[in-house]
C-alpha positions in Angstrom: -10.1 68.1 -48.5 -13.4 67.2 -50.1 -15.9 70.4 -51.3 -18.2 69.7 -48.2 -15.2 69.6 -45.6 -14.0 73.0 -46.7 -17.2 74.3 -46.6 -17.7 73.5 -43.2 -14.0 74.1 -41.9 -14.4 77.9 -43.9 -17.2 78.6 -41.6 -14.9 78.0 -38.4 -13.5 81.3 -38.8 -15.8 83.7 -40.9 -14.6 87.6 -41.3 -12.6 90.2 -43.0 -9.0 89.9 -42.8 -8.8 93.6 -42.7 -10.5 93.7 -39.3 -7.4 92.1 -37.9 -4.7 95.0 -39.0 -4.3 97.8 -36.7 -2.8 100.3 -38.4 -3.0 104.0 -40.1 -6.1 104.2 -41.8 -4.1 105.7 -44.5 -1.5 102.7 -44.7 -4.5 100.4 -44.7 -6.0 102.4 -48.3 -2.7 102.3 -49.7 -2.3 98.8 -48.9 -6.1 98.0 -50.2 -5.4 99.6 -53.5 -1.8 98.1 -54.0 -3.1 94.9 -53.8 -6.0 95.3 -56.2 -3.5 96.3 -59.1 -0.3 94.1 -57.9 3.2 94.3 -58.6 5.4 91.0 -58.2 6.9 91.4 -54.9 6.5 93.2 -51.8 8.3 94.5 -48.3 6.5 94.7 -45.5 8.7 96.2 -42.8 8.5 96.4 -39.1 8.2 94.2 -36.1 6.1 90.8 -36.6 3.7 92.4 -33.2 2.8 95.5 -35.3 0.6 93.4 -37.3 2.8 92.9 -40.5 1.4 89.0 -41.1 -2.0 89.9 -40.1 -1.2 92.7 -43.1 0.3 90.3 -45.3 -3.4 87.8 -45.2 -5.6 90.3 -46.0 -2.9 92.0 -48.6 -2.9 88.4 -49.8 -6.5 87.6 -50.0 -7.6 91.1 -51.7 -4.9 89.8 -54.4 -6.7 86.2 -54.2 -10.0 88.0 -54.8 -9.2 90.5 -57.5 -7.4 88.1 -59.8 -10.1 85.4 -59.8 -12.8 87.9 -60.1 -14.8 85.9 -57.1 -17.6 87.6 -55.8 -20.4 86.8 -53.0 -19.8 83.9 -51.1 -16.6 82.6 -53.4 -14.8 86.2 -52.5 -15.8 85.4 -48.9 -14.1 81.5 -49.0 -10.8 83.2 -50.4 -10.8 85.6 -47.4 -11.9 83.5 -45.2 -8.9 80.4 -45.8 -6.5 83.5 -46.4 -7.6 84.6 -42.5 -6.4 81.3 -41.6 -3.6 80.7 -43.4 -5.2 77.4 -44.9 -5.8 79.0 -48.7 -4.3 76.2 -51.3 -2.7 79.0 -53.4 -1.1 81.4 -50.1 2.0 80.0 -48.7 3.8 81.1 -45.2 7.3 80.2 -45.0 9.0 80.2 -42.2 12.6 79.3 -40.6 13.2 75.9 -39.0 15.9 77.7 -37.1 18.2 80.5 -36.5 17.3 81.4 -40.2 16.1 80.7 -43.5 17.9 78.0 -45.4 19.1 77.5 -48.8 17.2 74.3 -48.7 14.4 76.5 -48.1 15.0 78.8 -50.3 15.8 75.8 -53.1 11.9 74.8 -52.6 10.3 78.3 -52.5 11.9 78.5 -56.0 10.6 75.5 -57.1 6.9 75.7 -55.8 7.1 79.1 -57.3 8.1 78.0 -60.6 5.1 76.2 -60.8 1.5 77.0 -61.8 -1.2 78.3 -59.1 -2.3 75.2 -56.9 -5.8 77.2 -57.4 -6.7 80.1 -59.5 -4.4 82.6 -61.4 -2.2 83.9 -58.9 0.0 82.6 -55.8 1.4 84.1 -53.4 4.3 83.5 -50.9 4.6 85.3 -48.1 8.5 85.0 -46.7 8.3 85.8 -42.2 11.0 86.8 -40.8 13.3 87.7 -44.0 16.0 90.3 -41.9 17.1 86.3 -40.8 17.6 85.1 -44.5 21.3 84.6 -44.0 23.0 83.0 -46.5 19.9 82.3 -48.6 19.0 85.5 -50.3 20.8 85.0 -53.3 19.1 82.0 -54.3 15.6 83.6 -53.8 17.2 86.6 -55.7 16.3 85.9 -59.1 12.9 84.9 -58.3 11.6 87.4 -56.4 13.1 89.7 -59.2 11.5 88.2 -62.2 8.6 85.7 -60.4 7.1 83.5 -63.1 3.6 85.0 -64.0 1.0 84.3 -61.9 3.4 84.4 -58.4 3.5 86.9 -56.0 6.2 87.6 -52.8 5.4 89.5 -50.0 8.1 89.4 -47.8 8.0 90.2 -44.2 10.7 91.9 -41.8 11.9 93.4 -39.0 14.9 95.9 -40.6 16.7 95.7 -43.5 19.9 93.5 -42.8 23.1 93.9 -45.2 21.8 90.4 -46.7 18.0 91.7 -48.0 19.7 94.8 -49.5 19.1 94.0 -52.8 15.8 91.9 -52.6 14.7 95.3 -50.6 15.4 97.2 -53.7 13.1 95.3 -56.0 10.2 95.0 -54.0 7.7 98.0 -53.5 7.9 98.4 -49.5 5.4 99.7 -47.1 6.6 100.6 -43.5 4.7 99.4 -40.5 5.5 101.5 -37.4 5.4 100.3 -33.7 1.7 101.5 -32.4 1.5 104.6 -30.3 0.8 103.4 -26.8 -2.7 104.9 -26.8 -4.4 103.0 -29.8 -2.6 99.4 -28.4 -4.5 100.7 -25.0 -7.7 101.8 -26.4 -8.1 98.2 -29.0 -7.3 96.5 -26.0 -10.2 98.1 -24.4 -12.7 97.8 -27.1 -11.8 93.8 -26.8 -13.0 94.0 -23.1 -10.0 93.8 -21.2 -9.9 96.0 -18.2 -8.8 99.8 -18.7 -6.3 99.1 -15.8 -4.7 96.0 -17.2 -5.3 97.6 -21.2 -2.6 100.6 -20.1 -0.1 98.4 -18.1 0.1 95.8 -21.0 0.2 98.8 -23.4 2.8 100.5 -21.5 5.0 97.0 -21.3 4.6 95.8 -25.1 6.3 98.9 -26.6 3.9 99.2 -29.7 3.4 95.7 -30.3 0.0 94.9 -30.2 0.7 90.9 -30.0 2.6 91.5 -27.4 -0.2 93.6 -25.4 -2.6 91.0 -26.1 -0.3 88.1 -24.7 0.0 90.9 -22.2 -3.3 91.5 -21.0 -4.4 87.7 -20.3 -1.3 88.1 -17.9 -2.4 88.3 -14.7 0.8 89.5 -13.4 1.6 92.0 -15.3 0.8 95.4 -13.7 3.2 94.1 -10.9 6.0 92.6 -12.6 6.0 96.2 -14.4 6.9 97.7 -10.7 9.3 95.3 -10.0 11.0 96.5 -12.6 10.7 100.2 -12.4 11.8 99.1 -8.3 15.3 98.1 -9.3 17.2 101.2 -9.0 15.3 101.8 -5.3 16.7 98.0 -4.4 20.1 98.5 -5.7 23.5 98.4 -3.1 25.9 98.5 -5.2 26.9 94.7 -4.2 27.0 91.6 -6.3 25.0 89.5 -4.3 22.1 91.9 -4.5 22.6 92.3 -8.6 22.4 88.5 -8.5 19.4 88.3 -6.4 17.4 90.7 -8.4 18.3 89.1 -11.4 17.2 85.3 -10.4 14.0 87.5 -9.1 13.7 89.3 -12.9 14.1 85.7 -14.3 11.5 84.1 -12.9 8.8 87.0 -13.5 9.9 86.5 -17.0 8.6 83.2 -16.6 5.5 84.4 -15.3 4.4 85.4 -19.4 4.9 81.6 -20.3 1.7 80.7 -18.3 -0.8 82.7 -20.7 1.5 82.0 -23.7 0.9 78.1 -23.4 -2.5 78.7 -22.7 -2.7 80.4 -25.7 -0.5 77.9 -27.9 -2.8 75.0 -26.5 -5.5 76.0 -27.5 -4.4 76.8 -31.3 -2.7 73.4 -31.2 -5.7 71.7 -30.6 -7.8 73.7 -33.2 -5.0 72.1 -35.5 -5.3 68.6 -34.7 -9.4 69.3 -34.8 -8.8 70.0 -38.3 -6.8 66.9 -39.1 -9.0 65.3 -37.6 -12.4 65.9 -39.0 -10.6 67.8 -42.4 -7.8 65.6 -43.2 -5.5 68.6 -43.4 -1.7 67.3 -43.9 -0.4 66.3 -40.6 3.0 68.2 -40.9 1.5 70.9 -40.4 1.0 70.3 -37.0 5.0 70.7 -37.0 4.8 73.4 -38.3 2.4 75.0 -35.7 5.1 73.6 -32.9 7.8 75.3 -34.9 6.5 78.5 -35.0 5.5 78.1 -30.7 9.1 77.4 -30.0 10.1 80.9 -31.9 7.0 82.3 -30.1 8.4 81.7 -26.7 12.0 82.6 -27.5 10.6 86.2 -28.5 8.3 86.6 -26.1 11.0 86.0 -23.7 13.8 88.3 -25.1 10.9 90.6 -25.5 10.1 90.6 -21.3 13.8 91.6 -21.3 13.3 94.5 -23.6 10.1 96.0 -21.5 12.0 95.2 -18.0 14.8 97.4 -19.7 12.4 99.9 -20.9 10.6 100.3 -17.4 14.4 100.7 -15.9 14.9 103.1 -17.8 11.9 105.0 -17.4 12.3 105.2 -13.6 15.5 106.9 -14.2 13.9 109.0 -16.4 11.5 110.5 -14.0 14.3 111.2 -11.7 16.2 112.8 -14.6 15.4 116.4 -13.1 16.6 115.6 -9.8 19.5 113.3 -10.8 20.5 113.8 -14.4 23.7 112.3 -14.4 22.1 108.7 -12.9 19.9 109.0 -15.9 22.6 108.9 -18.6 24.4 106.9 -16.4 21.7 103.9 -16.5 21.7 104.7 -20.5 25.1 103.8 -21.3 24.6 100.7 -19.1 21.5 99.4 -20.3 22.7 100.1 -23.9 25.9 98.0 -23.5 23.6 95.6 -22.0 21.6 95.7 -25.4 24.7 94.9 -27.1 26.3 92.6 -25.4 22.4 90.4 -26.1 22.1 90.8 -29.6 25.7 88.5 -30.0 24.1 86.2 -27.4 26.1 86.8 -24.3 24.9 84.8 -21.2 21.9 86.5 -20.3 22.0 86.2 -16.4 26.0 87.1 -16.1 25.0 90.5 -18.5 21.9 91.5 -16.3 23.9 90.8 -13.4 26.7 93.7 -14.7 24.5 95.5 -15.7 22.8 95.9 -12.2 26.1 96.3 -10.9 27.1 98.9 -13.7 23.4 100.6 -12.9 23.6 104.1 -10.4 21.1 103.5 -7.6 18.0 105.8 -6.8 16.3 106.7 -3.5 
């Protein structure tokens, strides 16, 4: 990309990464004052909606900054590429598939072997590392004892058996899901409807992606009730449990509409920048890549909230019906289970409407 054509694809997307993370204001120093005097390697750990990547650009880019020395309008280009992910010497890597490879892992090694496409310092910031598999040991060593000048920050959701041992030799910071308030009230302050603001809060379960998806969802406030309605529309029969779960199904699919919307539009900014930037054309691969594992969570995650709003309808009738309450707890938690080792979704809501006690 020529001087000129950065210049002018910099000013597409001017601001302070740190205005994108939502978190404790106290987290937010720490993290400030971490990154101007930097270890090697980090941990950032929580769910990707809690703002762990939005963390992990501005995290980056105060390193970016600090090590170069830039100031004025150079400081501002460094935060400005590390807001958009395009910064020559800040790499995302992210899985192809179910996980990280060791072909992945083989070329994070190698890239970070090498000296700082720009500046003194790189940094590599590893999504989704609790799905690292097999390919932990091979990015052992480095992330232990980077080559100067090469930073890690790795992102995850929990610390799996596998990242053990990375875990232990990076310095960790915890993200925690939001408290439903503060995903209401940002939601608000970005003009979205107080209404809509506390139905998407309620639904995302802390995740502030999630609530924003959320609150461009038309449908949301009532797919909510249909949910927290189950229990009234149970019979105790299996063609009602099979009815209600084609019905849950297909409100699920009502969340895909704003999503593609959403991914449209960020494709398109892509191929504008090939287009009039030359950026490298695989990354427009890259972008559909990380869609794909968009939708797949965002639909796992509808689960989760419908299960959630379930529960909470039981909950209210605790006092009245306490047994029905830890009933629906034991169901919905084998149901939980039974997900996570990729059971057939529809036969495992099914049995578990048919496990579930019935209200009203």
């Amino acid at each position: 990309m020529t001087p000129a054509a950065t210049a002018a694809s910099d000013a597409i997307d001017p601001g302070d990464p740190w205005d994108e993370v939502v978190a404790a204001p106290e987290l937010i120093s720490q993290l400030r004052a971490a990154a101007r005097d930097h270890t090697h390697a980090y941990l950032f750990l929580g769910h990707a909606g809690v703002g762990t990547r939005a963390a992990a650009r501005a995290f980056a880019a105060e390193i970016l900054v600090a090590d170069s020395g830039a100031v004025g309008a150079d400081a501002d280009r460094h935060r400005r590429l590390a807001r958009r992910e395009r910064h020559p010497a800040l790499a995302f890597v992210e899985r192809t598939g179910a996980s990280i490879t060791v072909d992945q892992a083989r070329d994070v090694v190698r890239r970070a072997a090498m000296a700082p496409p720009e500046g003194p310092v790189q940094v590599f910031v590893l999504v989704d590392f609790h799905l690292v598999a097999g390919a932990a040991p091979t990015l052992l060593k480095s992330i232990e004892e980077p080559t100067p000048g090469t930073v890690f920050i790795v992102l995850a959701d929990e610390i799996t058996p596998e990242l053990v041992t990375i875990a232990s030799r990076c310095a960790r910071f915890e993200f925690p899901l939001l408290p439903t308030d503060l995903v209401r009230d940002r939601l608000v302050a970005d003009g979205v409807d107080v209404d809509v603001a506390t139905a998407a809060a309620r639904s995302a379960g802390g995740d502030l992606e999630r609530a924003r998806l959320l609150s461009t969802d038309t449908a949301v406030v009532e797919r909510r009730d249909f949910w927290m309605r189950v229990p009234e529309r149970l019979d105790g029969t299996g063609a009602t449990a099979a009815a209600l779960v084609t019905e849950a199904l297909l409100r699920i699919e009502e969340v895909a509409e704003p999503l593609s919307r959403r991914q449209e539009g960020e494709r398109a900014a892509v191929e504008q920048e090939i287009e009039q930037f030359g950026v490298r054309r695989s990354l427009l691969k890259e972008v559909d890549e990380r869609h794909k594992r968009e939708r797949r969570r965002v639909h796992n995650d509808e689960i989760g909230a419908g299960l959630v709003a379930i529960m909470d309808r039981y909950r209210a009738s605790a006092s009245a019906v306490p047994a029905a309450y830890v009933d629906a707890a034991d169901a919905v938690s084998t149901l939980t289970e039974r997900l996570v080792h990729n059971v057939g979704e529809e036969l495992a809501m099914q049995a578990l409407f048919l496990s579930l006690p019935r209200l009203g």
